[in-house]
N, CA, C and O of each residue as an XYZ file, in Angstrom:
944
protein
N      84.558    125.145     78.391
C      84.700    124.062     79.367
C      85.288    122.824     78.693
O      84.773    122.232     77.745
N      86.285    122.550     79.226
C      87.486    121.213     78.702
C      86.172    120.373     79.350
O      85.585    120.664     80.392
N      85.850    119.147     78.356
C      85.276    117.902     79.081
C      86.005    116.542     78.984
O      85.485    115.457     79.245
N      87.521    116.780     78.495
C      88.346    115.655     78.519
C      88.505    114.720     79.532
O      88.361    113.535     79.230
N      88.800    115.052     80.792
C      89.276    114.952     81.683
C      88.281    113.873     82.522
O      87.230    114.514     82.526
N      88.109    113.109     82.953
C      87.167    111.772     83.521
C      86.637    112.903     84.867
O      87.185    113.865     85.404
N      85.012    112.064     85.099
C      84.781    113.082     86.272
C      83.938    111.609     86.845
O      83.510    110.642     86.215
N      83.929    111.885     88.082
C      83.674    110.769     89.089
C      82.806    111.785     90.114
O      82.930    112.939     90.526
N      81.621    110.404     90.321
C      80.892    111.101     91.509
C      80.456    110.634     92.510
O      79.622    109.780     92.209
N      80.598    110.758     93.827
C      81.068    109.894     94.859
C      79.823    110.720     95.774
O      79.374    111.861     95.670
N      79.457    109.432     96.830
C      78.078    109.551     97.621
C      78.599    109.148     98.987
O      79.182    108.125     99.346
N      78.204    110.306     99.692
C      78.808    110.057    101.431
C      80.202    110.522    101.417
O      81.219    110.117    101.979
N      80.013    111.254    100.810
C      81.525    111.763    100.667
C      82.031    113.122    100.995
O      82.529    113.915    100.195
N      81.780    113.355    102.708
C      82.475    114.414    103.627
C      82.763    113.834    104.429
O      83.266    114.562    105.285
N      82.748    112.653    104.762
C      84.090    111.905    105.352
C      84.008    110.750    105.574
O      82.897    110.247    105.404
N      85.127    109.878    106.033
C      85.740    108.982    106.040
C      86.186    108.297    104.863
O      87.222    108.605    104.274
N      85.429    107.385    104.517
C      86.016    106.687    102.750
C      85.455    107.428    101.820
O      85.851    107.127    100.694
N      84.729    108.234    101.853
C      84.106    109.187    101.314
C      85.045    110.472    100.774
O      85.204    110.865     99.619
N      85.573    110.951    101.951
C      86.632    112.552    102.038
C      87.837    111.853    101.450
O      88.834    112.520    101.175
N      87.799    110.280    101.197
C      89.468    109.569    101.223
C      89.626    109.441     99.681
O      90.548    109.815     98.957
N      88.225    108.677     99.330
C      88.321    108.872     97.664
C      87.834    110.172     96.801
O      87.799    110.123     95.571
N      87.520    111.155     97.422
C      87.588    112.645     96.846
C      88.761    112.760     96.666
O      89.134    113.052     95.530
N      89.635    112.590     97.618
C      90.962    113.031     97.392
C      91.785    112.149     96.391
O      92.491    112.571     95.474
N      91.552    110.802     96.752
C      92.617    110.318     95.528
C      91.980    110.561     94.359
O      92.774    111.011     93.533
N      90.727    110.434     93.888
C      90.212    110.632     92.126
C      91.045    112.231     92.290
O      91.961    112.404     91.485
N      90.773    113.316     93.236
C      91.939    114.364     92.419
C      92.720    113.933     92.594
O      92.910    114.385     91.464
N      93.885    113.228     92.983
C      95.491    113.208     92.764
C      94.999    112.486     91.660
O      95.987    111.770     91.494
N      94.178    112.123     90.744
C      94.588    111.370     89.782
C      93.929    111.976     88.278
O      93.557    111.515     87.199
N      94.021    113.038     88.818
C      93.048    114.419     87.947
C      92.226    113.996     87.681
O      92.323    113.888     86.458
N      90.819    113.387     88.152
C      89.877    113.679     87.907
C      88.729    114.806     88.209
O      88.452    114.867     89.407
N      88.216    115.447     87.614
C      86.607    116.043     88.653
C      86.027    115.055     89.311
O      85.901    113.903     88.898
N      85.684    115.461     90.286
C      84.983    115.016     91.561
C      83.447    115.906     91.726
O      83.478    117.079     92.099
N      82.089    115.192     91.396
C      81.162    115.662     92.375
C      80.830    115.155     93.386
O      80.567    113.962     93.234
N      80.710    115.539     94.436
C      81.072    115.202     96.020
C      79.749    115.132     96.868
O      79.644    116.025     97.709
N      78.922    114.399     96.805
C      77.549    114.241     97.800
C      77.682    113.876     99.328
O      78.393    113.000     99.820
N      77.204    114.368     99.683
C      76.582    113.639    101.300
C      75.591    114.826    101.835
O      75.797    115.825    101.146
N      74.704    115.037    102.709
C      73.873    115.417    103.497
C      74.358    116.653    103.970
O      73.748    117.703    103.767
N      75.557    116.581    104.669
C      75.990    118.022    105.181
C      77.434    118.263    104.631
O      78.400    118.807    105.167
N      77.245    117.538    103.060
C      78.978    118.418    102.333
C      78.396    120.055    101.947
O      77.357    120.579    101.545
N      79.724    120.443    102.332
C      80.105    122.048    102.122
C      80.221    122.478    101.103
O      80.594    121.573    100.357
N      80.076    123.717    100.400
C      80.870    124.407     98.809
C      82.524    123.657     99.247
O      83.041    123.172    100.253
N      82.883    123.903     97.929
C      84.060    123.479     97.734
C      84.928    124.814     96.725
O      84.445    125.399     95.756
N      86.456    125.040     97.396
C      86.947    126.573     96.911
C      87.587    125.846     95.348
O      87.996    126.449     94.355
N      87.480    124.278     95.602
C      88.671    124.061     94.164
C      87.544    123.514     93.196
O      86.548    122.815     93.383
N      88.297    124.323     91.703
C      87.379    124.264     90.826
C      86.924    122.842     90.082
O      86.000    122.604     89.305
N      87.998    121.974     90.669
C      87.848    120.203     90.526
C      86.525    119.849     91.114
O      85.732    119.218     90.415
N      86.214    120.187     92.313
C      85.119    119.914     93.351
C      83.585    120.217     92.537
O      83.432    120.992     91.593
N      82.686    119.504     93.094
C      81.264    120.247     92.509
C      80.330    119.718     93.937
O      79.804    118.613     93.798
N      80.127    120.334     95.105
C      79.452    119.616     96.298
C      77.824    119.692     95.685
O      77.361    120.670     95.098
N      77.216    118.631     95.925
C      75.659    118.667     95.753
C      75.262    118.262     97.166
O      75.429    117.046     97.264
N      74.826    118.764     98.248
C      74.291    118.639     99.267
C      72.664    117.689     98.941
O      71.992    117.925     97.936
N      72.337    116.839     99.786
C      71.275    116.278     99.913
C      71.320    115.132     99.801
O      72.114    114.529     99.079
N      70.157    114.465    100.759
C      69.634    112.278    100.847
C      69.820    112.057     99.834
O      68.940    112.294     99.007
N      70.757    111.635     99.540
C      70.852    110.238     98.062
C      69.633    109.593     98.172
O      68.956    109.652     97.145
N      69.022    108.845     99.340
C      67.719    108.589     99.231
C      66.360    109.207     98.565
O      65.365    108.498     98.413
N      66.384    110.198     98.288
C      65.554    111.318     97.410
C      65.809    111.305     95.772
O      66.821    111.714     95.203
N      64.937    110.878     95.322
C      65.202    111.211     93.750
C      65.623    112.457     93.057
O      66.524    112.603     92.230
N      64.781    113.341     93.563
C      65.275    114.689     92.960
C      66.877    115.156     93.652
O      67.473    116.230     93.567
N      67.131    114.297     94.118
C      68.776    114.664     94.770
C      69.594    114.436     93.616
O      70.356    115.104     92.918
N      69.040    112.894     93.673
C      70.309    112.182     92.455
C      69.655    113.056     91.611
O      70.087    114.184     91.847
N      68.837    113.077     90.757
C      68.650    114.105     89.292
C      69.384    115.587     89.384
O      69.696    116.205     88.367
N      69.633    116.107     90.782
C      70.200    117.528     90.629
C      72.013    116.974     90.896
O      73.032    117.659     90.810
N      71.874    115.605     91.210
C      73.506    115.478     91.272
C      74.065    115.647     89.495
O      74.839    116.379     88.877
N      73.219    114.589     89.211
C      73.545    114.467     87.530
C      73.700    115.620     87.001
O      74.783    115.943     86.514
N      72.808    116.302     87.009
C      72.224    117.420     86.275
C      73.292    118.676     86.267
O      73.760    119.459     85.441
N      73.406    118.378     87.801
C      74.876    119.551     87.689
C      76.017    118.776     87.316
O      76.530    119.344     86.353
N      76.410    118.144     87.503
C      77.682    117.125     86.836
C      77.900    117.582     85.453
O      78.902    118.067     84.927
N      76.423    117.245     84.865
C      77.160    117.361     83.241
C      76.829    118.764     82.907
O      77.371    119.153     81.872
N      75.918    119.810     83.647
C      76.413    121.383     83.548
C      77.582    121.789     83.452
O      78.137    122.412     82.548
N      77.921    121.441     84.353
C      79.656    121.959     85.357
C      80.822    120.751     84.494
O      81.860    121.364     84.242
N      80.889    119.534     84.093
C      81.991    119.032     83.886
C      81.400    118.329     82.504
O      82.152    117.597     81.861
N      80.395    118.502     82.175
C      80.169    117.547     81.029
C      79.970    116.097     80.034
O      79.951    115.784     78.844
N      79.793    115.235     81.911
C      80.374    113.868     81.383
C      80.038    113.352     83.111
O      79.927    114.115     84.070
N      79.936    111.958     83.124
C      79.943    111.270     83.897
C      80.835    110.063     83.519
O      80.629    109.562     82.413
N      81.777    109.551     84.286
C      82.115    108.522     84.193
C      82.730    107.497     85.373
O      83.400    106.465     85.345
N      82.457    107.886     85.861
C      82.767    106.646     87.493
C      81.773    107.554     88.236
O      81.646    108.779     88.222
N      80.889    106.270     89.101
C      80.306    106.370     90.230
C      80.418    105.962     91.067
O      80.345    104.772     90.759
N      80.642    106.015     92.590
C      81.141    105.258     93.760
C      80.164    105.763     94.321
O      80.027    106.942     94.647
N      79.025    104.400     94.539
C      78.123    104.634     95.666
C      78.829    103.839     97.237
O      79.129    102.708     97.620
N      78.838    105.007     97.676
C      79.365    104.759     99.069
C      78.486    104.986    100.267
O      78.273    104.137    101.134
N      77.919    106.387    100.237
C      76.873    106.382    100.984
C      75.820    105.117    101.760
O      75.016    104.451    101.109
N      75.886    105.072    102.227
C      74.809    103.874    103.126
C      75.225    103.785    105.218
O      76.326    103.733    105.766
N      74.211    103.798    105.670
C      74.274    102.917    106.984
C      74.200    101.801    107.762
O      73.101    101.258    107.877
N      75.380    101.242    108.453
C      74.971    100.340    108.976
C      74.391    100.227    110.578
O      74.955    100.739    111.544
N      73.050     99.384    110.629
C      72.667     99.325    111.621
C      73.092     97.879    112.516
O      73.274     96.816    111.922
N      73.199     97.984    113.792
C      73.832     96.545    114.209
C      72.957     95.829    115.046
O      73.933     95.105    115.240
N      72.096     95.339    115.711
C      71.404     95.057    116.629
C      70.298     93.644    116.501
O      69.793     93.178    115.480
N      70.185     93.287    117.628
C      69.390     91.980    117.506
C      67.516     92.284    116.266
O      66.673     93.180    116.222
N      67.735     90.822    115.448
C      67.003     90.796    114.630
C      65.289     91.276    115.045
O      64.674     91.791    114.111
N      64.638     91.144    116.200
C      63.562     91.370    116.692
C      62.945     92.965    117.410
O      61.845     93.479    117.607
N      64.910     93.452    117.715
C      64.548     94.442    118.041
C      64.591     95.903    116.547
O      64.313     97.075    116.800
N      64.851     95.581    115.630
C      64.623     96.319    114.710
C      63.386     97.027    114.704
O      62.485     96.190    114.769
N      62.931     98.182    114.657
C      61.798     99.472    114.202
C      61.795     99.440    112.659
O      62.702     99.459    111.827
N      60.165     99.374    112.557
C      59.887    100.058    111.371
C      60.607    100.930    110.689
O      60.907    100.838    109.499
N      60.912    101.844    111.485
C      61.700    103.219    111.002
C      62.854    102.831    110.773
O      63.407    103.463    109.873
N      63.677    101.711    111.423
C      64.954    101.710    110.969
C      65.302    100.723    109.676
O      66.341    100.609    109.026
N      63.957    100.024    109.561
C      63.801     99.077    108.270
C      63.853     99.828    106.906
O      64.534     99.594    105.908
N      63.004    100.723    107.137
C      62.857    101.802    106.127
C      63.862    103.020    105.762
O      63.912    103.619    104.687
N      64.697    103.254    106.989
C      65.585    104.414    106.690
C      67.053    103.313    105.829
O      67.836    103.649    104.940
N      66.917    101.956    106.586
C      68.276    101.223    105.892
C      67.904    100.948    104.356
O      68.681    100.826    103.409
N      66.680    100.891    104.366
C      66.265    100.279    102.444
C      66.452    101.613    101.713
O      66.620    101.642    100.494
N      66.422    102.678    102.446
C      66.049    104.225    101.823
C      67.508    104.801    101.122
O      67.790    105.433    100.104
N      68.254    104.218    102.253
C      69.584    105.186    102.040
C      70.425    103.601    101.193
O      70.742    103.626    100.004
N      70.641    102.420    102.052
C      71.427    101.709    100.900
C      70.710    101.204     99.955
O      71.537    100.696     99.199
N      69.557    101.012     99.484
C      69.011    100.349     98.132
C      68.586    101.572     97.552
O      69.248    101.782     96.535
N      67.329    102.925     97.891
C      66.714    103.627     97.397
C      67.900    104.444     96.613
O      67.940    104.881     95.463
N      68.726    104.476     97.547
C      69.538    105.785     96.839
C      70.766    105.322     96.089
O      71.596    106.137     95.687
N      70.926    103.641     95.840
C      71.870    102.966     94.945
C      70.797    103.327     93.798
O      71.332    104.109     93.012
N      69.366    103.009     93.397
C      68.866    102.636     92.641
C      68.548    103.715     91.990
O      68.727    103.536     90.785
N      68.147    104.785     92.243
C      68.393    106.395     91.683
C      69.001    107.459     91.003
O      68.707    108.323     90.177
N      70.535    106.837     92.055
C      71.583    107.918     91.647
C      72.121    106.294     90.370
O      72.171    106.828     89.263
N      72.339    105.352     90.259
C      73.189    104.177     89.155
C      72.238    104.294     87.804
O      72.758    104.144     86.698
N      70.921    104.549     87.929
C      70.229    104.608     86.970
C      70.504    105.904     86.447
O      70.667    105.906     85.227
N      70.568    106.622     86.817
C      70.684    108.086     86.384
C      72.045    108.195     85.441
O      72.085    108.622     84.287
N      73.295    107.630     86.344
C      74.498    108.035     86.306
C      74.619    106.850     84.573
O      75.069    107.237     83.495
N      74.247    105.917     84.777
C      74.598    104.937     83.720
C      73.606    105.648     82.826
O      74.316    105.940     81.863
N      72.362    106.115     82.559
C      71.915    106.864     81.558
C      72.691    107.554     80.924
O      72.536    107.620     79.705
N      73.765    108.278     81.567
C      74.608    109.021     80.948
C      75.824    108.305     80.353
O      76.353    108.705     79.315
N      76.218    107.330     80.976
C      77.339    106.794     80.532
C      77.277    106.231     79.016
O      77.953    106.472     78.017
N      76.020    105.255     79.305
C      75.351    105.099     77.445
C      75.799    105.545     76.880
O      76.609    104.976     76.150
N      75.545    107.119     76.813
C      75.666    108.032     75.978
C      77.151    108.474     75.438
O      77.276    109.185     74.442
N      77.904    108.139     75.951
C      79.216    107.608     75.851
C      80.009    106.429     75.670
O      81.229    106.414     75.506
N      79.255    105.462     75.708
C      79.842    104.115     75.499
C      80.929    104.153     76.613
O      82.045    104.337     76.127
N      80.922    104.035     77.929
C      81.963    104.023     78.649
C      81.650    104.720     79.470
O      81.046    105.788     79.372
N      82.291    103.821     81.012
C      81.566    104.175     82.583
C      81.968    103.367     83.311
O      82.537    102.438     82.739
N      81.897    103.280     84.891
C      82.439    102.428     85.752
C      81.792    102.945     87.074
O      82.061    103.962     87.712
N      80.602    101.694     87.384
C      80.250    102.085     88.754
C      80.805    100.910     90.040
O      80.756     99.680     90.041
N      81.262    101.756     90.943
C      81.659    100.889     91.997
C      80.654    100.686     93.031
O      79.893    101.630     92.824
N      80.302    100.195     93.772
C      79.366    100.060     95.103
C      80.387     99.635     96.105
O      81.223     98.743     95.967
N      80.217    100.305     96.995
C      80.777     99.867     98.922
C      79.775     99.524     99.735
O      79.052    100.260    100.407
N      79.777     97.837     99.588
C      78.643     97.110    100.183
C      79.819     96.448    101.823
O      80.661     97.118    102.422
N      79.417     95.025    102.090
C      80.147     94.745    103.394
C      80.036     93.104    102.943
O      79.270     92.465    102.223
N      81.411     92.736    103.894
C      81.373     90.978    103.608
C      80.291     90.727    104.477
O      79.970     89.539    104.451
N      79.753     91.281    105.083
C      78.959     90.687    106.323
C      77.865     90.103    105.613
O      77.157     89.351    106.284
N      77.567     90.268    104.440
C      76.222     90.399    103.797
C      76.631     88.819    103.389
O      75.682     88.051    103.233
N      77.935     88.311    103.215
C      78.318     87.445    102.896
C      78.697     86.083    104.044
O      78.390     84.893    104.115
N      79.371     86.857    104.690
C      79.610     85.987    105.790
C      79.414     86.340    107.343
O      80.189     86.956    108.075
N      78.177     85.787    107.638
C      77.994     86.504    108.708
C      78.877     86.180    110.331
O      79.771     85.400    110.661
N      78.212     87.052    110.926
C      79.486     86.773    112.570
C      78.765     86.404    113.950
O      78.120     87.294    114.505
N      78.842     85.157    114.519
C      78.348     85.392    115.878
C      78.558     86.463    116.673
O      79.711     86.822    116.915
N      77.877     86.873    116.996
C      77.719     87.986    118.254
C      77.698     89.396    116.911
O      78.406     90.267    117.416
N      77.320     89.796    115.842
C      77.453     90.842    115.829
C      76.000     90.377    114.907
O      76.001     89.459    114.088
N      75.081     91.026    115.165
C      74.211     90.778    114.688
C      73.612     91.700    113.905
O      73.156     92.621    114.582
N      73.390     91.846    112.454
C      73.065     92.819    111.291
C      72.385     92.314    109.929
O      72.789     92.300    108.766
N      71.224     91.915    110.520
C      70.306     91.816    109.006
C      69.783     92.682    107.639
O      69.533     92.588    106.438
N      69.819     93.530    108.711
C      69.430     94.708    107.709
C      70.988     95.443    106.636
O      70.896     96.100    105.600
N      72.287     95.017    107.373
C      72.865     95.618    106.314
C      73.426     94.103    105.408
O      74.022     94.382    104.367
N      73.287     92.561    105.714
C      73.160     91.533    104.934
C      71.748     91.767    103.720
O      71.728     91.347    102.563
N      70.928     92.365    104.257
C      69.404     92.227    103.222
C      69.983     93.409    102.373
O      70.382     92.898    101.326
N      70.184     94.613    102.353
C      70.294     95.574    102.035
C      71.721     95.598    100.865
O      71.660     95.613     99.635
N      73.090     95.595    101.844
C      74.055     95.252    100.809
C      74.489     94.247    100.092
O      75.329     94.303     99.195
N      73.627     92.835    100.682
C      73.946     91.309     99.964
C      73.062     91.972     98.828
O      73.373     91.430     97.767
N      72.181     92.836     98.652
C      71.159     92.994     97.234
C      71.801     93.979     96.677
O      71.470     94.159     95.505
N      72.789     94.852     97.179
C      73.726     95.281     96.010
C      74.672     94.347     95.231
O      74.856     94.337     94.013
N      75.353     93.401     96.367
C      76.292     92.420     95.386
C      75.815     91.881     94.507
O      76.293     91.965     93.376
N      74.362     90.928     94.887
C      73.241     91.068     93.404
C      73.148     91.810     92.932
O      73.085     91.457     91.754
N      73.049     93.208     93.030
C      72.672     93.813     91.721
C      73.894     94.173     90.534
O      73.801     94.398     89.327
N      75.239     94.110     91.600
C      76.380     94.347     91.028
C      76.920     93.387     90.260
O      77.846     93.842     89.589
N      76.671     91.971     90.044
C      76.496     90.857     89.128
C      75.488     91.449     88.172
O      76.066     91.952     87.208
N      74.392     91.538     88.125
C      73.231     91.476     87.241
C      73.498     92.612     86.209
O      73.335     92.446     85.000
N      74.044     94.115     86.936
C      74.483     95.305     86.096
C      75.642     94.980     85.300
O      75.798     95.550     84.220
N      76.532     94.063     85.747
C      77.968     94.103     84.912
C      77.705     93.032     84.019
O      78.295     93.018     82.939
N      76.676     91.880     84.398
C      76.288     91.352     82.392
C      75.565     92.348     81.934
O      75.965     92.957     80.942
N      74.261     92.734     82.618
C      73.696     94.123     81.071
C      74.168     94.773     80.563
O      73.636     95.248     79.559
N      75.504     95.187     80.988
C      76.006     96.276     80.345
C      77.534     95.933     80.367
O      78.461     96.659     80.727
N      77.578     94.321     79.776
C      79.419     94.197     79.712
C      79.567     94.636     78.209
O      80.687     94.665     77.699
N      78.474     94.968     77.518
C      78.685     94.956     75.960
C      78.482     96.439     75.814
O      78.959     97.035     74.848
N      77.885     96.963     76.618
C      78.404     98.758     76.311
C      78.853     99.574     76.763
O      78.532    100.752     76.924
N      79.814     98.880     77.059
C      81.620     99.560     77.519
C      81.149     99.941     79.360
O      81.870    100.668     80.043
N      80.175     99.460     79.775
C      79.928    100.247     81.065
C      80.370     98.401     81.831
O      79.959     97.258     81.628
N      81.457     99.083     82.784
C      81.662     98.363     84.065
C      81.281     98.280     84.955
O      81.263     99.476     85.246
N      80.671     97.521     86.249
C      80.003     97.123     87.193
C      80.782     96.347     88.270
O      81.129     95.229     87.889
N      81.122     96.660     89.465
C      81.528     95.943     90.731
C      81.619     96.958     91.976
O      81.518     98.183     91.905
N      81.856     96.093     93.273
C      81.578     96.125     94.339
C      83.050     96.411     95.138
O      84.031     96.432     94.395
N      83.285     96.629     96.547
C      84.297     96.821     97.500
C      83.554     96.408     98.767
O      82.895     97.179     99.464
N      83.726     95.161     98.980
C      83.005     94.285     99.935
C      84.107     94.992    101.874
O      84.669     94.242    102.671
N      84.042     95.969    101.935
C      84.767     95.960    103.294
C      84.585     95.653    104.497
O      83.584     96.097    105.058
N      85.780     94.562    105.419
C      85.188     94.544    106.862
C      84.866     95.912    107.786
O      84.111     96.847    107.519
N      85.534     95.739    108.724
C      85.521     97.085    109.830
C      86.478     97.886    109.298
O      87.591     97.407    109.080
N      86.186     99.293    108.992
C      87.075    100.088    108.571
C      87.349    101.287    109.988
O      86.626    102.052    110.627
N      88.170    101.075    109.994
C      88.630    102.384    111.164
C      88.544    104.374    110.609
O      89.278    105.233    110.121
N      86.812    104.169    111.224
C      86.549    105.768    110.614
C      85.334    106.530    111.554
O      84.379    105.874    111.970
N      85.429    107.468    111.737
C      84.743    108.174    112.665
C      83.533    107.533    113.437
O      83.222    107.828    114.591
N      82.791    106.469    112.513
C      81.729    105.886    113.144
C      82.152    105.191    114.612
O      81.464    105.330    115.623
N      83.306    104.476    114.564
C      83.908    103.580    115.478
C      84.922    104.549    116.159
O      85.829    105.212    115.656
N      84.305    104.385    118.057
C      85.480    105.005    118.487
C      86.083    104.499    119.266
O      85.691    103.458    119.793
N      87.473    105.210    119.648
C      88.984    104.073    119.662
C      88.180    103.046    120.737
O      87.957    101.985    120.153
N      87.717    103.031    122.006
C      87.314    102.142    122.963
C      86.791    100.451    122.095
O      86.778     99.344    122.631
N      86.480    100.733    120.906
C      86.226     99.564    120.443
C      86.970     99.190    119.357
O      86.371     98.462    118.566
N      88.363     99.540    119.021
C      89.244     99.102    118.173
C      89.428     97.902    118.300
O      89.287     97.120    117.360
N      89.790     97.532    119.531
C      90.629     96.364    119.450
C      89.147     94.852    119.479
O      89.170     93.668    119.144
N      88.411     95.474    119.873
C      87.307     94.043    119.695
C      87.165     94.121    118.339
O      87.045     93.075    117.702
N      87.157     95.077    117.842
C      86.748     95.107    116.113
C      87.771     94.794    115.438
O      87.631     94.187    114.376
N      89.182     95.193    115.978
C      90.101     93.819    115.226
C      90.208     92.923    115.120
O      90.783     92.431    114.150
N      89.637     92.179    116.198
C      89.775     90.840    116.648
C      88.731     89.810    116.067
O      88.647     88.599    116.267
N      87.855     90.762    115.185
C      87.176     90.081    114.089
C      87.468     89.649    112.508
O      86.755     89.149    111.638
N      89.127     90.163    112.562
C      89.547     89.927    111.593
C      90.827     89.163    111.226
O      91.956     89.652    111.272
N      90.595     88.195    110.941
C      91.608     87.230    111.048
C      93.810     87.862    110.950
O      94.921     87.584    111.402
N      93.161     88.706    110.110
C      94.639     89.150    109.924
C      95.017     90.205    111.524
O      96.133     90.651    111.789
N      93.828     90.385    112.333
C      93.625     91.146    113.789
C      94.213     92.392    113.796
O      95.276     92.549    114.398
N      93.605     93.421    113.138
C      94.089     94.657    112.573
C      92.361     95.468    111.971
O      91.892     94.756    111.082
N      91.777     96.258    112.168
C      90.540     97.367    111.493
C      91.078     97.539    109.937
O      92.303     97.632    110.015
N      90.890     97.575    109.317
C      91.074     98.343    108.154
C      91.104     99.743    108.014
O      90.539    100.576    108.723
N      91.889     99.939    106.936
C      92.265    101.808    107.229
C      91.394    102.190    105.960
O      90.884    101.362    105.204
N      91.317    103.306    105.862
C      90.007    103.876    104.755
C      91.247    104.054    103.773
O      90.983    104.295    102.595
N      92.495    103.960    104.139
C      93.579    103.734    102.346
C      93.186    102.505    101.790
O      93.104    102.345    100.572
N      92.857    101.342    102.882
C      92.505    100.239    102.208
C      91.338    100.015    101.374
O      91.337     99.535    100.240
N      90.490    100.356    101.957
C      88.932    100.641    100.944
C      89.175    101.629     99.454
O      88.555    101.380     98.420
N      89.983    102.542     99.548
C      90.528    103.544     98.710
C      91.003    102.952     97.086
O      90.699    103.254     95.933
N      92.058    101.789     97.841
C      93.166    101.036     97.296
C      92.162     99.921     96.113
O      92.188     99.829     94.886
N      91.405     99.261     97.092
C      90.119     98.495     96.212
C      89.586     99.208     95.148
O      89.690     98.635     94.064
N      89.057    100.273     95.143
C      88.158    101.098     94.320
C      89.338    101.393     93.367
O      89.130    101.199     92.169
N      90.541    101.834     93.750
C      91.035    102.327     92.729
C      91.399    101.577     91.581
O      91.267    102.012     90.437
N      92.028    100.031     91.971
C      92.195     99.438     91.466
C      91.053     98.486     90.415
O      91.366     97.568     89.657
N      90.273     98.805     90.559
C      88.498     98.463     90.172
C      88.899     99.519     89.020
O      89.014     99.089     87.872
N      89.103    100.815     89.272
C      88.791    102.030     88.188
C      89.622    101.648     87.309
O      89.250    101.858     86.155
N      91.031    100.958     87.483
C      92.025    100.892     86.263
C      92.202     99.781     85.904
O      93.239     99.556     85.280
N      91.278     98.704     86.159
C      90.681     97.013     85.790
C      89.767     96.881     84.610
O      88.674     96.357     84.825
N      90.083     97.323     83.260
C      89.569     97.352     82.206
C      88.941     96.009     82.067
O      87.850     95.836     81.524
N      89.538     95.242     82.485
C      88.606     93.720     81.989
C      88.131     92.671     82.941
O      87.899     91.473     82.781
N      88.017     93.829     84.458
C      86.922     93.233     85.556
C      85.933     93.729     85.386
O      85.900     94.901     85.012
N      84.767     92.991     85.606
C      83.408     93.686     85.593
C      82.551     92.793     86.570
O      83.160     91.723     86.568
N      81.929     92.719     87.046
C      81.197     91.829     88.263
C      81.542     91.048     89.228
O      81.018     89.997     89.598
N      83.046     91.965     89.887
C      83.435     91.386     91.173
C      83.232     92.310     92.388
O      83.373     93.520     92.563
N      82.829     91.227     93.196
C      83.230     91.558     94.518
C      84.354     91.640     95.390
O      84.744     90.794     96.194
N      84.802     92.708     95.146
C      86.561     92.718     96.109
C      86.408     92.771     97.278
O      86.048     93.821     97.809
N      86.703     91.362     98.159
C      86.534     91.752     99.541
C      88.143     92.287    100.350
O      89.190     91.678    100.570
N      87.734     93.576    100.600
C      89.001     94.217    101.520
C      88.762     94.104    102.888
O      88.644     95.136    103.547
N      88.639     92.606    103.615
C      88.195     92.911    104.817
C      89.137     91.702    105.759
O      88.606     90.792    106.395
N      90.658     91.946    105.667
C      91.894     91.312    106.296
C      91.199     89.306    106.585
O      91.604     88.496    107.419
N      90.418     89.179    105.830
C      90.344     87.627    105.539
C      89.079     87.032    106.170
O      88.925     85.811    106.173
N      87.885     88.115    106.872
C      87.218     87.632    107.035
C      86.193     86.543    106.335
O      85.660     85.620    106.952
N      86.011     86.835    104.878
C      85.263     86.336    103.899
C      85.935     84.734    103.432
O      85.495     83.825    102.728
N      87.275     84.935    104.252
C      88.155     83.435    103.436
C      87.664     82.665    104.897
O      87.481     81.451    104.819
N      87.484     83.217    105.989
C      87.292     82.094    107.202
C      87.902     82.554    108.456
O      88.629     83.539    108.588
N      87.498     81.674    109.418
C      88.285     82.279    111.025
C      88.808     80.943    111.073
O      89.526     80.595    112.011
């Protein structure tokens, strides 16, 4: 088994920005292990699918675990995986408090610890997070606390990880995106969801793609937040 070759492992990733950056890390030869809940085997020998909740510990440990079986190495992580919930602050459920902390904090904090254990061990690594400007700048009429509490504490954590570890070769940042045009959103609400963005256009999942990639080949960024979200974060 060649372990030259960079291998990247990406969360929520059977579709949308998920299925988008599987595909570009291979056009750019990397291995890819490929998580989400209901990803499939995969026929190409680049692929490694680990089915199961990123929210679950023993998920992330069998993601790792097969990673460096099968490819030998970890070195980029793109936590992407997470949900957003939208709805007035009072009417939130228990259950939905807990499933949003489960899947975007529980299962950032699991699978980054794991994945950077390994990177150590290499002196060299690069984790990205796909958090939201919203966490940053919020919007009348669209009301979302839970993914401001949830992904504003990744952009914290994505500062705090890229000083601990600017001195051992491991990189740390974020892909702050507005509305991305992807299966969650359907067409009937395109155009209100453009119209939240100053440049008045959704974002395409090349654009979220385009961020990350450029993060991966940014040797001497480490604790930014790239917001790809057509200017919401600069103002209306």
């Amino acid at each position: 088994m060649s372990t030259q070759r960079k291998v990247a492992v990406i969360t929520g990733a059977s579709q949308g920005i998920g299925a988008g950056l599987v595909k570009a890390f291979l056009d750019r030869d990397y291995r890819v292990v490929a998580n989400s809940r209901s990803i499939q085997p995969s026929s190409n020998p680049d692929v490694l699918a680990v089915a199961g909740d990123i929210s679950d510990r023993s998920v992330a440990e069998r993601i790792i675990k097969e990673a460096i079986a099968r490819f030998g190495r970890v070195d980029t992580l793109v936590n992407n995986a997470g949900i957003f919930t939208a709805k007035p602050f009072t009417a939130f459920t228990s259950e939905e408090y807990a499933q949003n902390l489960a899947v975007n904090l529980n299962g950032f904090f699991h699978i980054t610890q794991l994945a950077i254990g390994e990177m150590e061990k290499q002196g060299s690594g690069h984790v990205v997070s796909i958090t939201t400007t919203i966490a940053e700048h919020a919007i009348d009429g669209v009301p979302a606390v839970l993914a401001a509490l949830t992904k504003g504490g990744l952009n914290a954590a994505t500062k705090s990880l890229a000083i601990e570890y600017a001195k051992r070769g491991i990189r740390v940042n974020a892909v702050a995106p507005g509305v991305i045009k992807t299966p969650m959103h359907g067409p009937e609400s395109h155009a209100a969801l453009a119209s939240l963005h100053p440049v008045g256009r959704m974002g395409e999942i090349s654009d979220i793609v385009g961020g990350v990639l450029y993060l991966e080949s940014a040797g001497f960024v480490t604790g930014e937040i790239l917001h790809v979200d057509g200017g919401q974060s600069a103002g209306h």
